[in-house]
VMD Tcl script that draws the C-alpha trace (Angstrom):
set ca {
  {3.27 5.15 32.03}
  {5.59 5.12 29.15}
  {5.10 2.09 26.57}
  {8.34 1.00 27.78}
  {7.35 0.08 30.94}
  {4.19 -1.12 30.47}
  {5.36 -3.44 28.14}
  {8.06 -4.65 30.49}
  {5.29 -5.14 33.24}
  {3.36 -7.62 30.97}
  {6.48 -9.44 30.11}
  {7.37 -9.60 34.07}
  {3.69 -10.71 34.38}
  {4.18 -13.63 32.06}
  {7.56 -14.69 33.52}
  {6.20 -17.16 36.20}
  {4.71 -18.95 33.13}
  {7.99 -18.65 31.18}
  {9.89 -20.17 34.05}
  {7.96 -23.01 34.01}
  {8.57 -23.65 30.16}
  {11.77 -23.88 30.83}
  {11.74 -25.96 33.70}
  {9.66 -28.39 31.18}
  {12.71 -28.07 28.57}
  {10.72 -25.91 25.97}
  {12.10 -22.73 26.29}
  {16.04 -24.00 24.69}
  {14.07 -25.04 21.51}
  {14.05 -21.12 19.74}
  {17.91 -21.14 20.38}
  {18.61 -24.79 19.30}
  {16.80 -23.64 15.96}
  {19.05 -20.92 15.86}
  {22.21 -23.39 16.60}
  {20.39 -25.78 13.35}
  {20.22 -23.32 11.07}
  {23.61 -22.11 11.47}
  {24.77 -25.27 10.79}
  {22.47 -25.82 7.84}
  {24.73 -23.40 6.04}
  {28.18 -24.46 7.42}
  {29.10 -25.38 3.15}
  {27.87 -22.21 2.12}
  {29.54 -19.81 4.71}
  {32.79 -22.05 3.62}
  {32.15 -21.24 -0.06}
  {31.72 -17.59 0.63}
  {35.30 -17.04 2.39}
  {37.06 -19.12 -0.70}
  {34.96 -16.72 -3.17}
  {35.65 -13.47 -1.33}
  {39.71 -14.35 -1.12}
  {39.31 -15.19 -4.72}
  {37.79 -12.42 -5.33}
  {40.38 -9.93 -3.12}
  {43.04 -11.61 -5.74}
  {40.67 -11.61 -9.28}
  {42.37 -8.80 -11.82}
  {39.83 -6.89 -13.72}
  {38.73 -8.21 -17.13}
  {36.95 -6.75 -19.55}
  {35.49 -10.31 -20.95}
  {34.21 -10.99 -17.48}
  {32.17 -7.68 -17.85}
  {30.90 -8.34 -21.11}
  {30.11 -11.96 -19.97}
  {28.53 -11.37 -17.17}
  {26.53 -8.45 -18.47}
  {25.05 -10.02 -21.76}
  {24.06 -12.97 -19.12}
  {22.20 -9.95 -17.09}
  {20.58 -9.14 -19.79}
  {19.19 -11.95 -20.96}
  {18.27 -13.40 -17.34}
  {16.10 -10.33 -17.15}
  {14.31 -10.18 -20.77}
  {13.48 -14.01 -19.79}
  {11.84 -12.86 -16.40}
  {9.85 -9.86 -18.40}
  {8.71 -12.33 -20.80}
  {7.67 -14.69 -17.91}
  {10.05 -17.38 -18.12}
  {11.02 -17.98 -14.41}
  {12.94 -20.84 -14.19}
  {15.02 -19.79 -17.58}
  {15.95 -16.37 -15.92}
  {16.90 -18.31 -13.25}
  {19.45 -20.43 -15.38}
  {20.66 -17.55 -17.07}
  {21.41 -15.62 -13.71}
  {23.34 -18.71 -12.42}
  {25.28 -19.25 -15.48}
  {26.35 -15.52 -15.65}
  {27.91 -15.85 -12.13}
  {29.64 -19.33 -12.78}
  {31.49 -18.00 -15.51}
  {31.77 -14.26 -14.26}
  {32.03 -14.90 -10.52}
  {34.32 -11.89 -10.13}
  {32.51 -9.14 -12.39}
  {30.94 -6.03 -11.27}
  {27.59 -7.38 -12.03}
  {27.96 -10.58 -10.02}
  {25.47 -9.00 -7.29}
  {23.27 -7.88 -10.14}
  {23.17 -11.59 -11.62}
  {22.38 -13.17 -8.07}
  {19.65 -10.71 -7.23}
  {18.06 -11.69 -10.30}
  {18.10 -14.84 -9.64}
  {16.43 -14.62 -6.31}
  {14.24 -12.17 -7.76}
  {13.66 -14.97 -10.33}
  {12.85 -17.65 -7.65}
  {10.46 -15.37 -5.95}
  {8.29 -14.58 -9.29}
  {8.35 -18.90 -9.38}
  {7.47 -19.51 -5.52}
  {10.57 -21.10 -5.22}
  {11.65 -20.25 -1.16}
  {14.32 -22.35 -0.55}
  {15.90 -21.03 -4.17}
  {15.20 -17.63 -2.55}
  {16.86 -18.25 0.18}
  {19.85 -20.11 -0.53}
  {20.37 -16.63 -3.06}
  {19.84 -14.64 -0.28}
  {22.42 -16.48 1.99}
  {24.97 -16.21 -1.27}
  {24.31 -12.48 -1.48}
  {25.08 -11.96 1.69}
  {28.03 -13.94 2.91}
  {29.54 -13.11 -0.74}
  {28.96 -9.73 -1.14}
  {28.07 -8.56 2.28}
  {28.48 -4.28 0.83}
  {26.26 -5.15 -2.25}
  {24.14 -1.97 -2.40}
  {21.19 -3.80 -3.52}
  {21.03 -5.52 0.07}
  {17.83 -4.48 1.71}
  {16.04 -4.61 -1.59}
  {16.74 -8.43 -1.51}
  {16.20 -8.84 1.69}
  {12.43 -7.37 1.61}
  {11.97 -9.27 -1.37}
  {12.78 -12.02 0.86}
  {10.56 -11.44 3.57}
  {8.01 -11.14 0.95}
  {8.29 -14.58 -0.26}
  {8.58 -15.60 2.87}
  {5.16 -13.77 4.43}
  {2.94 -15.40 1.11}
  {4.49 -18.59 1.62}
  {3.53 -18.81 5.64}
  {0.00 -17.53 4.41}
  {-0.74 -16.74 8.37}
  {-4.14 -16.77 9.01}
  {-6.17 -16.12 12.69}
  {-9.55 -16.44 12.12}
  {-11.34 -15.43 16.07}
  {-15.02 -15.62 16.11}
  {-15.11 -14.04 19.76}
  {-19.50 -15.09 19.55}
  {-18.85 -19.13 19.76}
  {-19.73 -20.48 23.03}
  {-17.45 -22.96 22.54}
  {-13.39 -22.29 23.23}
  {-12.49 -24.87 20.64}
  {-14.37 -22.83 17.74}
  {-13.39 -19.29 18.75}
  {-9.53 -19.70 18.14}
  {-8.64 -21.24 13.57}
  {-5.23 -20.18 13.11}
  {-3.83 -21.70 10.04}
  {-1.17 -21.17 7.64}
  {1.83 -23.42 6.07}
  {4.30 -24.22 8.28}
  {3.12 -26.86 10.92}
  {5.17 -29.55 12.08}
  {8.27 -28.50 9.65}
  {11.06 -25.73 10.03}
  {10.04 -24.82 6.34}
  {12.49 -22.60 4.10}
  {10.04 -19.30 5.18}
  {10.87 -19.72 8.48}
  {14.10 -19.88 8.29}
  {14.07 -16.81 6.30}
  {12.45 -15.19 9.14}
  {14.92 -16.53 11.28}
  {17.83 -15.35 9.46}
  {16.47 -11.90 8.35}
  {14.80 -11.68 12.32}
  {18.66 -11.41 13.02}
  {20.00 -9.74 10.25}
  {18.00 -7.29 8.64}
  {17.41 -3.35 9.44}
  {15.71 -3.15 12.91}
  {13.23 -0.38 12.07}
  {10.92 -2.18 9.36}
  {12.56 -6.00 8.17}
  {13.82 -7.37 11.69}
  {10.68 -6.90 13.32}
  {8.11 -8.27 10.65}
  {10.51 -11.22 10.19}
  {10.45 -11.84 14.34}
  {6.78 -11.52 13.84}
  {6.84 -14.03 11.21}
  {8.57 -16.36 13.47}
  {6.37 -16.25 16.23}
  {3.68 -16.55 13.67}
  {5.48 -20.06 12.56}
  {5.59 -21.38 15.68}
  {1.68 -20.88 16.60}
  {0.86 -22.35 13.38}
  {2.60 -25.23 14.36}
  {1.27 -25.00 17.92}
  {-2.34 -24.75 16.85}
  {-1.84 -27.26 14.43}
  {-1.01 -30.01 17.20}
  {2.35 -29.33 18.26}
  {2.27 -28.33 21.90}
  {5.70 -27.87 22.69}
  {5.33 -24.83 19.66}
  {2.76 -23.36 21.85}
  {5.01 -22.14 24.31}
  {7.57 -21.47 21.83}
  {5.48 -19.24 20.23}
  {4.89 -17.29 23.27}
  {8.84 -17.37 23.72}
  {9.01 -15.27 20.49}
  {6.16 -12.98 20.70}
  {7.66 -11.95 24.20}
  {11.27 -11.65 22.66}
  {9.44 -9.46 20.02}
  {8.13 -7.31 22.10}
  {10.80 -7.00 24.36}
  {13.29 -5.78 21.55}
  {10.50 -3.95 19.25}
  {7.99 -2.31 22.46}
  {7.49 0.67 19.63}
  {7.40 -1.16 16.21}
  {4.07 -0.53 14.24}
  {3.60 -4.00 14.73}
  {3.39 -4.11 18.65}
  {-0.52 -4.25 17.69}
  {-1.21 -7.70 15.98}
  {1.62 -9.24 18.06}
  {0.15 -7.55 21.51}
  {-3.26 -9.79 19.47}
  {-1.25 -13.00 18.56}
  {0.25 -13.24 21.75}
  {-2.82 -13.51 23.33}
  {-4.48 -15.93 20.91}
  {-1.15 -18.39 21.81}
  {-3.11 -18.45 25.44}
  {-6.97 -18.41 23.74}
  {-5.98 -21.40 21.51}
  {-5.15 -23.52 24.73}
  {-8.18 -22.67 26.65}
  {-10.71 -25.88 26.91}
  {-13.11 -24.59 29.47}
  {-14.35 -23.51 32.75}
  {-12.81 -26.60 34.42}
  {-9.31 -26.26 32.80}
  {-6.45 -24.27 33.45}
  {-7.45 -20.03 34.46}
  {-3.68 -19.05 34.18}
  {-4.18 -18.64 30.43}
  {-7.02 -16.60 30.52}
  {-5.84 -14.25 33.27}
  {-2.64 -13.91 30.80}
  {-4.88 -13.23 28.17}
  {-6.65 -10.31 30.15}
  {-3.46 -9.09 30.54}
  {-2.42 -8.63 26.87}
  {-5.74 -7.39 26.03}
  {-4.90 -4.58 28.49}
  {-1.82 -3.95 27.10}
  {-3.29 -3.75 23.26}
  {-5.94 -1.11 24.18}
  {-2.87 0.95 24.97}
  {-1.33 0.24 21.52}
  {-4.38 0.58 19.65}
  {-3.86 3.88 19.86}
  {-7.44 5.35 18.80}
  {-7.78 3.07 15.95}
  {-11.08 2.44 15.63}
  {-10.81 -1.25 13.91}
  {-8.15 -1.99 16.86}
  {-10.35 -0.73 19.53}
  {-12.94 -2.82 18.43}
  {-10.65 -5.86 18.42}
  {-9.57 -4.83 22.02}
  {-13.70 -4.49 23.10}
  {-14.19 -8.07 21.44}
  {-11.26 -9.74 22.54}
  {-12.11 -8.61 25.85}
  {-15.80 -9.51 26.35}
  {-14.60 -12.80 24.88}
  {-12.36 -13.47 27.86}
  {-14.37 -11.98 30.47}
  {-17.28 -14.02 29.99}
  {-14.96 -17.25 30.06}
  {-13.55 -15.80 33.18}
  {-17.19 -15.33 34.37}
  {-17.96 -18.91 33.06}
  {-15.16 -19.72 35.55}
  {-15.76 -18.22 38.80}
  {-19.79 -19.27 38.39}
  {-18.67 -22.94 38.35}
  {-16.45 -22.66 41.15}
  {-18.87 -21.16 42.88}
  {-21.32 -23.73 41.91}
  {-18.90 -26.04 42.85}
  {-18.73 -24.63 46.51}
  {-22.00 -24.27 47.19}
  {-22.81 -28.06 45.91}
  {-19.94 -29.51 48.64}
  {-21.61 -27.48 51.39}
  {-25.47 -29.20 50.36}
  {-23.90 -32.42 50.94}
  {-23.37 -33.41 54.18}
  {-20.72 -36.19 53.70}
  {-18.70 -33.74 51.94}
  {-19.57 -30.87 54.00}
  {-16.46 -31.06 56.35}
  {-14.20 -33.37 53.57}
  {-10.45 -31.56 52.52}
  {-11.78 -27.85 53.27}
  {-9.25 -25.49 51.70}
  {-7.64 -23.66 54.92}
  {-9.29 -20.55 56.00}
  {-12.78 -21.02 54.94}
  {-15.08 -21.54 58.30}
  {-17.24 -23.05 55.71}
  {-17.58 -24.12 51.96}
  {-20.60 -21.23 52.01}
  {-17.66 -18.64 52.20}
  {-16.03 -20.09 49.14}
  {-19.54 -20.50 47.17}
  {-20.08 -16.65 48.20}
  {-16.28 -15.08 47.41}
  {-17.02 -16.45 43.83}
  {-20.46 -15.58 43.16}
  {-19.84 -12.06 44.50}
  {-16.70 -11.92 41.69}
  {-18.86 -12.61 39.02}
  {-21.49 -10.02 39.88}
  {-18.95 -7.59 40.74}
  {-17.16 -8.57 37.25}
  {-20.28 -7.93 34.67}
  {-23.46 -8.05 36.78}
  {-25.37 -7.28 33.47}
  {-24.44 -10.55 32.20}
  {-26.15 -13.51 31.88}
  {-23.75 -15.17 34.30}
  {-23.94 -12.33 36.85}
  {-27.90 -12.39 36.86}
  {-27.54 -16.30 37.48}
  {-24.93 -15.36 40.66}
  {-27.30 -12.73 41.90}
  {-30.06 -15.55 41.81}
  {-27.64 -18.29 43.52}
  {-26.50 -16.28 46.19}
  {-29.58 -15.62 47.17}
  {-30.17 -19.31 48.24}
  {-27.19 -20.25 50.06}
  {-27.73 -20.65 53.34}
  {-26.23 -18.14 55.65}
  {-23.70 -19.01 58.16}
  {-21.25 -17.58 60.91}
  {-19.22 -14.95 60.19}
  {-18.41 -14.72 56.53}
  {-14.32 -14.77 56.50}
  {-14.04 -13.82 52.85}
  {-16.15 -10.21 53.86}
  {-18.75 -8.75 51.54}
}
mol new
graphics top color blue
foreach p $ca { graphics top sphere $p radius 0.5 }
foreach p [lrange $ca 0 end-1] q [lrange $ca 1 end] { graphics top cylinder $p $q radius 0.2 }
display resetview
């Protein structure tokens, strides 16, 4: 099946679980971010169209040249000799009083490339924004832009630590990274260059970088960012099924379902959704070996939880038909007896991974529950 398809069928799988976000009211939240940071550079955008009719009108002037180019040069010996914040200065005061020069792009690169050298985002961002909405055909564009997304990508400082051997789901899921609880100046780089930049290698790690913001936040606390975070990595893969990244956000997408699991007794959608993108990443790993070994961990990871699962509900079958008070108490419809129910299950986990510990303990369970009438649920 082409990766196309496939990765449309995992999206359609995950679309009964995306209705329900919405129906909750989290699924607007990615596109009221979008609506924000438009709006968050209304003065700018305003700016921009005065400066490019200004600029449509400027006559050429030598002295602006020389201005603006001994300003160049001296913004950039201050950055070789280390002096950030100085090249910075310089850059901006070339543009004030050259705003119209041939090296007015020139001067505002440098000074993002100034704020990136001193971890400055937002400085790197607000020049960004300027070089683009002012000079939208400066040919140094998608230089600035990955210098951006650079910036950007150190400042998030994603990290997804899985140790797939705890036995417990709260210790098998430590994703970390800067941007919980805030719509930080990174993210909205993301967001900007996510919509902006060339779809073949900036778009795509900025939407990653997004997604990546939003399960920060979600892991951090935030639920609603949970299933905004799933919201993204399916939009990302959805417009990008054949990026180079597919892989690690195929991975992410199912750690935003791991890092919600709390046990056998909780909720088994995530963990069947899991599977799912598990299946879907062997595909992408393409022969890697590292990947595949992701794939085989992630995988045994999920199935024993799965098997955790099915053994207690099986446990939990076979307990209600011991009891004679409860033997005959709110039985789900079609089961001639809570015996059928305690069977189905244990049968699923030794058909699942007999091997396993859990399966031996089925095999061993089975064995003792009393036989009844015809079994409705078949062998």
């Amino acid at each position: 099946m082409p990766r196309r398809a496939v990765v449309a069928a995992l999206l359609a799988l995950a679309a009964p679980l995306a209705a329900l976000d919405a129906a909750n009211g989290r699924m607007n939240k990615p596109f009221d971010d979008v609506a924000q940071d438009d709006s968050s550079f209304s003065d700018i955008r305003e700016e921009a169209a005065h400066y490019r009719l200004g600029r449509a009108n400027a006559p050429a002037a030598k002295r602006d040249e020389a201005v603006a180019g001994a300003y160049l040069a001296k913004a950039r010996r201050r950055l070789a000799d280390g002096h950030e914040i100085r090249a910075r200065w310089a850059a901006e005061d070339g543009f004030e009083e050259a705003p119209y020069s041939e090296r007015a792009g020139d001067l505002l690169r440098t000074a993002l490339e100034a704020a990136a050298v001193g971890h400055d985002v937002a400085e790197v961002r607000e020049k960004l924004l300027m070089l683009w909405l002012y000079l939208p055909d400066y040919p140094g564009m998608e230089e600035a832009m990955r210098r951006a997304l650079e910036v950007a990508e150190r400042d998030q400082d994603f990290q997804a630590v899985v140790n797939l051997d705890a036995d417990q789901p709260s210790e098998v899921v430590a994703v970390d990274g800067r941007s919980v609880f805030t719509d930080t100046a990174s993210t909205r780089i993301f967001r900007f260059l996510s919509r902006h930049g060339d779809r073949t290698s900036i778009a795509p790690r900025a939407a990653l970088g997004l997604a990546r913001s939003k399960l920060i936040s979600g892991a951090g606390g935030d639920r609603d960012a949970i299933f905004e975070a799933r919201a993204e990595y399916e939009r990302f893969l959805t417009e990008y099924p054949d990026s180079a990244f597919t892989f690690p956000a195929l991975c992410e997408y199912a750690l935003s379902y791991l890092v919600t699991y709390r046990g056998a007794h909780y909720d088994l959608g995530t963990l069947v959704m899991a599977q799912a993108i598990i299946d879907q990443a062997e595909v992408e790993a393409r022969g890697d070996q590292a990947n595949v070994r992701t794939v085989l961990a992630y995988r045994k990871r999920v199935r024993g939880w799965l098997q955790d699962r099915d053994l207690s509900v099986a446990r939990w079958y076979a307990e209600r038909g011991s009891r004679p008070g409860l033997r005959w108490l709110f039985m789900p419809a079609g089961l001639q007896s809570w015996q059928d129910g305690s069977r189905f299950f244990y049968r699923e986990v030794m058909r699942r991974d007999p091997g396993s510990r859990q399966g031996l303990d089925a095999e061993r369970e089975l064995a003792l529950v009393p036989a009844s009438g015809r079994d409705v649920l078949g062998q």
